[in-house]
Phi, psi and omega in degrees: 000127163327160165282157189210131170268159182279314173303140172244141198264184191230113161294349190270325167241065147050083163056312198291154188237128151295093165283348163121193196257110183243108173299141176240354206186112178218089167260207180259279162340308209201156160206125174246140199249159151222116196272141155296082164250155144211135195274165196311322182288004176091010157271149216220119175211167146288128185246173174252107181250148165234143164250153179240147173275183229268139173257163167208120200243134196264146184249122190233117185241128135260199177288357164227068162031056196234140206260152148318104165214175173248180162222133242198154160242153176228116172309307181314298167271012177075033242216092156265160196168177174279107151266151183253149186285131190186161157192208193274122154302110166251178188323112183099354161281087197315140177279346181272354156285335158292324163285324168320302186267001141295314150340295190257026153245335166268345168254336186099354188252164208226065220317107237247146166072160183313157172262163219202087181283140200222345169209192175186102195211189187217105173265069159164078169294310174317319163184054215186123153263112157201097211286131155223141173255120181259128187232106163278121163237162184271019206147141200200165202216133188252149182229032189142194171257149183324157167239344154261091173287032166266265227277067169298121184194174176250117224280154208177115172270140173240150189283101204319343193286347178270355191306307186314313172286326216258339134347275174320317172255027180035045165234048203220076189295099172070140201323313216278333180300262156346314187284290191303321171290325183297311191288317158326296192321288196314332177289344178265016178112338157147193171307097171306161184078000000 
């Protein structure tokens, strides 16, 4: 039998109420507000949201079914791993073209034929905006060498069949990384390997 609540909820926003919002922190990267809510059960506070701006990630597969990555250390967490080529949507900027040129500014490789937006989602809803777009293509043409030397790393076609393992052992850097593979694998039918 369900659990049955006391709260009667509002279907169009779950209970929750807005009164608005107030920035506290404001860059081209991040902004942090504290929003005026009040939640279903009729308490009223400042919450803390932080928004991020829009990602956009390229997922680049070839014909022998190997995925585009750096292999990369990330400071924040302490972290070497795969991460997939991507970045911050700017302003005025179609996202499947920031992932194209992100794609070829951190690998050198250049992405061939239409892109295939294949997810779109938000990993920290609760209290974090960070809308990511995800993009498939099918093929690449390498035309140098990286040109963005901020995302220094070592460029690796990876076999898509290691994604489960490499999943495991954390080495699989951030949500747009993780996600966007996990989910190509399951679209296709499951997990290679």
């Amino acid at each position: 039998m369900a659990p049955s609540y006391a709260a009667s909820v509002d279907e169009a926003r779950g209970g929750w109420r807005r009164f608005g919002e107030r920035t506290v922190y404001d860059n081209r990267w991040v902004r942090l507000g504290l929003v005026d809510v009040g939640a279903p059960n009729g308490e009223r506070w400042d919450y803390h949201v932080v928004h991020l701006g829009r990602i956009a990630v390229a997922l680049i597969v070839d014909d022998q079914d190997r995925a585009l990555m750096l292999w990369r250390y990330r400071f924040i967490t302490e972290q070497w791993g795969y991460e997939l080529l991507g970045g911050l949507v700017d302003e005025g900027e179609d996202a499947a073209e920031t992932a194209a040129r992100e794609a070829e500014e951190e690998s050198g490789w250049r992405p061939l034929g239409e892109p295939e937006h294949l997810v779109s989602f938000e990993p920290l809803p609760g209290q974090v905006t960070a809308p990511v777009d995800v993009f498939l293509w099918r093929g690449a043409e390498l035309i140098g060498e990286p040109t963005d030397t901020e995302e220094v790393g070592r460029v690796e076609w990876v076999p898509l069949s290691r994604v489960p393992e490499l999943a495991r052992r954390r080495e699989l850097l951030g949500a747009g990384t993780l996600v966007a593979l996990l989910y190509h694998l399951a679209s296709r039918g499951g997990a290679a390997g």
